[in-house]
C-alpha positions in Angstrom: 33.9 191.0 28.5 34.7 188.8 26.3 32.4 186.3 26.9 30.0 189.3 25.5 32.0 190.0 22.5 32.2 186.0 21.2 28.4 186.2 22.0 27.7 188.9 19.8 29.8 188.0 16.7 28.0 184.7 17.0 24.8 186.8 15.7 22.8 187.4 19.1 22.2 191.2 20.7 23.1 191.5 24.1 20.3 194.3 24.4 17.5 191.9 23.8 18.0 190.5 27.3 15.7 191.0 30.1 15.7 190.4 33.7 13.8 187.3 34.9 12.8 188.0 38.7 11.3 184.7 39.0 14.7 183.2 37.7 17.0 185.3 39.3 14.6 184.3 42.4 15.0 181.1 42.1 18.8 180.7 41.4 18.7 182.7 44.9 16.7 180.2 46.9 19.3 176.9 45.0 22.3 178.4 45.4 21.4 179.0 49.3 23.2 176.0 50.3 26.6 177.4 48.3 26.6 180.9 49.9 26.2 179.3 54.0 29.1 177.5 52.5 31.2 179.8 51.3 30.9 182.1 54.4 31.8 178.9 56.5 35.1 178.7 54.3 35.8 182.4 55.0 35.5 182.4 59.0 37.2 178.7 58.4 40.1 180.3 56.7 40.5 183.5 59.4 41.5 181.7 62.0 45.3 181.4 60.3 45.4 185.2 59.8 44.8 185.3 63.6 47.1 182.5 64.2 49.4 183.9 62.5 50.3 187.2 64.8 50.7 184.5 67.7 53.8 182.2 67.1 54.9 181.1 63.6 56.0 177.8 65.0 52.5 176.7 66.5 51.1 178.9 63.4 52.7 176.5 60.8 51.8 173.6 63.2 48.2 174.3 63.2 48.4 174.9 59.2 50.0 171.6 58.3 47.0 170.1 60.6 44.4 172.0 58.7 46.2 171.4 55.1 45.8 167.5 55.8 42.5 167.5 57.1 41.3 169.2 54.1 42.6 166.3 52.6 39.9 163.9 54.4 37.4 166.6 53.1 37.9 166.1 50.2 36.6 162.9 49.1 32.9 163.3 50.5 33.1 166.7 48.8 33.2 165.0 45.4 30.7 162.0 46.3 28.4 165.1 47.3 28.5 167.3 44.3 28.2 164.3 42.3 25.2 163.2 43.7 
C-alpha cells in the first residue's frame, strides 16, 4: 500500500496499468525453479512439527542436526544465485 501511494505522488496513475499475459506468462515459466523450491522447503520443514509430538529430547536432537546442515547449505546457495 504504500508502495502505491509513494508511486502516485511521484506523478504516475496506478489506473493506467494493464495486465501483460505474455509477461505474467513468462515470470511463470522463470520463476518455476523458485516455486519446486519453496514447496521442497515446506515438506523439508514439516518433518519437525511431526518430530515434535514424538520425544522432545530426540526432537531437539534431530533439530540441532538439521540447524547445522543448513549451515553446509548455505554456501552453494550463494555461489548459485550468484551465478
Amino acid at each position: 500500500m504504500a508502495i502505491a501511494l509513494v508511486y502516485q505522488t511521484k506523478g504516475n496513475n496506478l489506473k493506467l496499468w494493464r495486465v501483460s499475459w505474455q509477461r505474467g506468462k513468462k515470470l511463470l515459466q522463470e520463476s518455476g525453479q523458485l516455486v519446486v523450491s519453496s514447496w521442497a522447503i515446506f515438506i523439508y520443514k514439516i518433518d519437525l512439527i511431526m518430530l515434535g509430538f514424538v520425544d522432545k529430547t530426540e526432537s531437539g536432537y534431530y533439530t540441532v542436526a538439521v540447524k547445522l546442515s543448513e549451515i553446509c547449505d548455505f554456501l552453494p546457495l550463494i555461489i548459485a544465485s550468484s551465478i
